[in-house]
N, C-alpha and C positions, 0 to 999 in steps of 0.2 A: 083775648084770643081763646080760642075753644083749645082743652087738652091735646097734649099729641096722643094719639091712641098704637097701641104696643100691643104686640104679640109678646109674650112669657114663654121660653122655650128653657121647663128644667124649671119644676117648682120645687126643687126640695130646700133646703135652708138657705142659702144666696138669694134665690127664685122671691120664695115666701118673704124672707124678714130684711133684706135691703134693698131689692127694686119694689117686690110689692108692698113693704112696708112705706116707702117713699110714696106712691102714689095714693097709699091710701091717706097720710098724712097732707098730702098737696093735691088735691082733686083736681084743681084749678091746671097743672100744670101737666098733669100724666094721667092715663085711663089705661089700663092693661084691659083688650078685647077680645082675645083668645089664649089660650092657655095648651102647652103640650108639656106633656108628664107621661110614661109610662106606668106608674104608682100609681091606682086606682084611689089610695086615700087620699095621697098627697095632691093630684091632679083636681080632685072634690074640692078638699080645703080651699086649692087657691082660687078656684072657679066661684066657692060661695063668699069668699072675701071681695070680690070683684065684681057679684052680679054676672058672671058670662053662661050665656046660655047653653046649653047641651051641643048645638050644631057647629061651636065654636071651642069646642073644646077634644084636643088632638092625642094618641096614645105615644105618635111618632113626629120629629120634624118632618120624617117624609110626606106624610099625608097632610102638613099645616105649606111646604114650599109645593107641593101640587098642585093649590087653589089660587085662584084669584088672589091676591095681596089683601091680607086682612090689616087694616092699620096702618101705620107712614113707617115703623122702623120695629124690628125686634130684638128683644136683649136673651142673649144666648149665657144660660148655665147650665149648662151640660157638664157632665163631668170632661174632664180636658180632654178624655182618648179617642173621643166623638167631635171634638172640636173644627176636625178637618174638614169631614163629610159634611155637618150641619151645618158652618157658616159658611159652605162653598154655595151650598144650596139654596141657602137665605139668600146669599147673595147674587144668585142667578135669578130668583124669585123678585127679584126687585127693592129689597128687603135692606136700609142702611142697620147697623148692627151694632150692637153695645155687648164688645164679647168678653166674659169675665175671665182673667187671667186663668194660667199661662195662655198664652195664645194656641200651641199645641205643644205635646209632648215631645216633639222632635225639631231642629233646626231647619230644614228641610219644609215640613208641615207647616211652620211660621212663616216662611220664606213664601211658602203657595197662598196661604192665605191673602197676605199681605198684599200680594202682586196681583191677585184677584181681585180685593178692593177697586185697586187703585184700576185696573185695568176698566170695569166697571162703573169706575168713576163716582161709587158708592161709599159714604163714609163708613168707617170701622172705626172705631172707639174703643181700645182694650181698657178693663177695668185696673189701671195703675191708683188708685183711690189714694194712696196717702200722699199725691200730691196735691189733693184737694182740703187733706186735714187739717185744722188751725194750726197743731204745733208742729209740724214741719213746713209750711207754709213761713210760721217765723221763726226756726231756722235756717233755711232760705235766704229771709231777709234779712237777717246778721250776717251772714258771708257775704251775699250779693253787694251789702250797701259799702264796703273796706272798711268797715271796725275793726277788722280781725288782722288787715293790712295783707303781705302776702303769703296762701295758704301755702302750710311746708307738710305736715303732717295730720294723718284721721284716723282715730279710732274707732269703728262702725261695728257695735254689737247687738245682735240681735240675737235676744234672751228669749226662747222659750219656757213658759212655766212646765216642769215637772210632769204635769198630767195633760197637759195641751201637748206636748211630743209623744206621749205614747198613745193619746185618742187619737191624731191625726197623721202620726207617720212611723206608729209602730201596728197599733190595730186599725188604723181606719185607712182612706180611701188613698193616703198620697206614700203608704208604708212599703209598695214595692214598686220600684221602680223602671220594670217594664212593663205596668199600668199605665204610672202617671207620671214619668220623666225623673231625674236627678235632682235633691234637695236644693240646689242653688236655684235650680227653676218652680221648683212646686212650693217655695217658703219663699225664697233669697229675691225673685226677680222683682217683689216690690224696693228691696234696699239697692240692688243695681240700679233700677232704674232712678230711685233717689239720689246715687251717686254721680248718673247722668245729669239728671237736673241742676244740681249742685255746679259739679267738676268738670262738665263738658264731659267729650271725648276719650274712652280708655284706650290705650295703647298697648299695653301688655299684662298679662296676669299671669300669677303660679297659684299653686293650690294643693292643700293638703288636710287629709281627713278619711274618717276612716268610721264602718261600726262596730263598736266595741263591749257595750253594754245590753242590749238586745238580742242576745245569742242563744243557745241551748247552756253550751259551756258555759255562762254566766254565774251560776249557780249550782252547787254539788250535793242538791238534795233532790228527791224526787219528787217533782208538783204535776200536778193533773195539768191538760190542754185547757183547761177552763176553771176560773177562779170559784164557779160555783158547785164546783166534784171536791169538796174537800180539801182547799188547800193549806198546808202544815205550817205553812209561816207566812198564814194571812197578817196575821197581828203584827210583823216586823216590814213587811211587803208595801212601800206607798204607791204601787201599781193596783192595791188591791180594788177589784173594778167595784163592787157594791160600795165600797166606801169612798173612794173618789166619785162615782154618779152620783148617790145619794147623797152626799155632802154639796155636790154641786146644786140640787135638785132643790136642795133645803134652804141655800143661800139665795138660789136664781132658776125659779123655776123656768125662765124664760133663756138661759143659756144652751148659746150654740151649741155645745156637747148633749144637754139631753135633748134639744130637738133631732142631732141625730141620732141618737140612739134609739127614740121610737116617738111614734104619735100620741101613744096614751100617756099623757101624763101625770102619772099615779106612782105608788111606791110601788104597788104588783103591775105595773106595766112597765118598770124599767126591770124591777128583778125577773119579769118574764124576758124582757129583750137581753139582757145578760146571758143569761140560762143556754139562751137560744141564736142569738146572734154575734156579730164580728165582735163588739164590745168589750164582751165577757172572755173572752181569749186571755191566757198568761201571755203578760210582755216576753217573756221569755219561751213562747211556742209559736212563737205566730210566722207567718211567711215575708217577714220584712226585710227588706234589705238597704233602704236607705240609710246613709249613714248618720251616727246621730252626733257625730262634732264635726265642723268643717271651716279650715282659715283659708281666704282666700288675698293673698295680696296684688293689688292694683297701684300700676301707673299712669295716672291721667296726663295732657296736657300740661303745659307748663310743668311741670316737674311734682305735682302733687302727689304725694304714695299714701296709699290708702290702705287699712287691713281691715277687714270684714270677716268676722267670724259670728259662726251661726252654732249654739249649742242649746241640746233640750234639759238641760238639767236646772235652771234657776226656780227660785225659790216664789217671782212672782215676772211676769208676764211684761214685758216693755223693754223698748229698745234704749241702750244708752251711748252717749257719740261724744266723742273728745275730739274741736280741731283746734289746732294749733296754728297761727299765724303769727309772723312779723309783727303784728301792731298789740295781738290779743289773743286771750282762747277762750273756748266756748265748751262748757258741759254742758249736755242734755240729758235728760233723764224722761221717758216717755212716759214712763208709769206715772209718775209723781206730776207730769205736766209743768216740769220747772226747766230754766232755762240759765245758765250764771254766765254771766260776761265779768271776765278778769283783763285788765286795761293794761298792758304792759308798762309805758309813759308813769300814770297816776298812781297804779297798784289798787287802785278802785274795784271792789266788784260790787258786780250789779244782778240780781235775779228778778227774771221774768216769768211770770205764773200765766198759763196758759190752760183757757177754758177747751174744755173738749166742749165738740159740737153734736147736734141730736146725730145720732142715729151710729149706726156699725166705723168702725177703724176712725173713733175719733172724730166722729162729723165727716170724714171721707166718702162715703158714702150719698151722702145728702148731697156735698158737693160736684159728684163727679155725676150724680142724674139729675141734678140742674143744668149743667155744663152741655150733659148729650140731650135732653130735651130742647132746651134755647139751638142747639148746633139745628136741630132738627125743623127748628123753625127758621133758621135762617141766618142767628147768629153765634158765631163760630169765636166770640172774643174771650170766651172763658175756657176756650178746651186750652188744656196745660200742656196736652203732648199730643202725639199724631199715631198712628200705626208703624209708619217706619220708623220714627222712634224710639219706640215700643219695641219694635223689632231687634236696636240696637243692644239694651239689655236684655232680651232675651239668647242672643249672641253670646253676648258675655256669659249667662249662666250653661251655656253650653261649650264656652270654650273653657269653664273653670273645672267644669267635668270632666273635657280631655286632660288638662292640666293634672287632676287628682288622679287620676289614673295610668296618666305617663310619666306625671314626675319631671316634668318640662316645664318650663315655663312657655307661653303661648302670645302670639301678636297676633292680633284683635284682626285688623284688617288682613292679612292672610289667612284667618280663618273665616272672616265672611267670602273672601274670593274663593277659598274650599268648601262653604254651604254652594253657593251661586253656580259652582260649576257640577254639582254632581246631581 
């Protein structure tokens, strides 16, 4: 079969290194044919990795859903707070859609999307990708098969590293939260929606968290707005931005973090974008407000209770998850790609070592644009979740918000009948 051919709406690192790197690795099965970017370089770049020619290359979604349909489906990375207007658009344009998570910054916004789809009768495809990962995938298969007998309790940690919380949600794009929504939805809504896959159905959540570390008051000495004016306790400081990029840069110059921080990648093109951009900001000046610890406890179905805490302080990058069941438990450790089954009956344990797959969040990625390519052809046996599904957990990351902010605990289903009627 000839390629499905894509429209790319939002080349900047999503854009470029997990859908366009997907296609460029599998010709056979993806061809991206137009490209919109407002980033004159960025918009170059993904156009010369792809071959698209000048007359197919867009500044705005508005001027790519005005034309004729270019392609069979487009994958939307937009930053989230555009997420409404573009894939309403797309999807009035005729356009089935691969739209990368959160769906939108508001419950409401996810709610209009969703219903548009479906109204349209056009697939949408939210990028939930690590259901598509090897090692959640078998963890999965350890709960699903009753090894584990029946689940009573889950521990669900999700470890950000250190410098990944303060590139991404204290100076980068998801750091205030009436930009890009509340931390349960701009981090969390991949581990909800794992929860859903898992545990079925949530029924009630509390939640509690707060920021406490990212402040002015943090600190009782006086540091410049930007780590490159001279600051006094660069040396003690592990937010210090020259030395987390450049240490980044030295180990991987292909990591997510300096591609956002600039195109040039050189030692004088990051300490220029520092100097001069969001990057280089003191953790402690910047305009953030998301918060950087957050427990959220859940009641699913059948009586499962679940705590899900999200903190940026770890030391290395990976989720780790304890469930407990009647028969067995199960650690997981993401980083490490291991897996221990302790047999309650035998006293047996057993570890599973789990290969990561090519490409971004653990072969996720690869997975989940095989999934919406085949859907686009016709077959629909690999998509792992739907849009209202999707919808489901994002629900949840917006009733855990209410939760953290009223100090109430919250039931699930009276707060979608309170999205649905306002």
């Amino acid at each position: 079969m000839p390629p499905v051919e894509l429209a790319l709406v939002g080349a900047g690192n999503r854009g470029f290194l997990a859908y366009g790197g997907h296609a460029l690795r599998h010709p056979d099965e993806a061809k991206f044919v137009a490209v919109v970017e407002p980033d004159d370089r960025r918009r170059a770049r993904f156009a010369a990795a792809h071959a698209i020619p000048p007359e197919r290359q867009f500044r705005s979604w508005e001027d790519l859903a005005s034309r004729p349909r270019l392609g069979h489906a487009a994958v939307n990375a937009t930053m989230d707070r555009v997420h409404r207007a573009s894939t309403l658009a797309l999807l009035a344009a005729g356009y089935d859609v691969l739209l990368e998570k959160p769906i939108a910054p508001t419950a409401e916004e996810c709610l209009e999307i969703v219903e548009a789809a479906e109204a349209a009768g056009r697939l949408l495809q939210i990028a939930h990708v690590l259901r598509y990962a090897p090692f959640f995938v078998a963890v999965r298969d350890q709960v699903v098969s009753g090894r584990l007998g029946r689940i009573v309790s889950v521990d669900w940690r999700e470890n950000l590293a250190y410098w990944h919380f303060a590139h991404s949600y204290v100076r980068g794009n998801w750091a205030n939260t009436a930009r890009a929504g509340p931390m349960m939805l701009t981090k969390c809504c991949h581990d909800l929606d794992l929860l859903v896959w898992l545990f079925g159905p949530c029924e009630r959540l509390a939640s509690y968290g707060s920021l406490t570390r990212f402040v002015r008051d943090a600190i009782d000495v006086a540091v410049p707005d930007r780590c490159t004016d001279g600051c006094p306790i660069e040396g003690t400081c592990p937010y210090y931005a020259p030395r987390v990029y450049l240490t980044r840069f030295r180990e991987n110059p292909n990591s997510f973090a300096v591609h956002a921080l600039t195109l040039d990648q050189s030692e004088d093109g990051i300490m220029h974008a520092l100097r001069t951009g969001p990057y280089g900001r003191c953790v402690y000046r910047c305009d953030n407000d998301a918060v950087d610890h957050q427990v959220v406890l859940l009641r699913f179905a059948r009586g499962v209770d679940v705590s899900l805490t999200m903190q940026g302080a770890s030391h290395v990058e990976g989720r780790t998850v304890r469930i407990d069941g009647t028969g067995g438990t199960l650690l997981a450790n993401e980083s490490r790609g291991e897996i221990e089954l302790h047999d309650h009956l035998t006293g047996r344990a057993e570890t599973l070592r789990v290969q990561r797959g090519v490409g971004g969040h653990g072969g996720g990625d690869e997975g989940l644009m095989r999934a919406f390519v085949a859907a686009i052809r016709g077959d629909r046996t690999e998509m792992r979740t739907s849009a209202r599904e999707a919808l489901t957990s994002h629900l949840m990351a917006f009733a855990a918000e209410d939760a953290r902010e009223s100090g109430a605990s919250v039931a699930i289903e009276g707060y979608r009948e309170k999205v649905a009627a306002s």
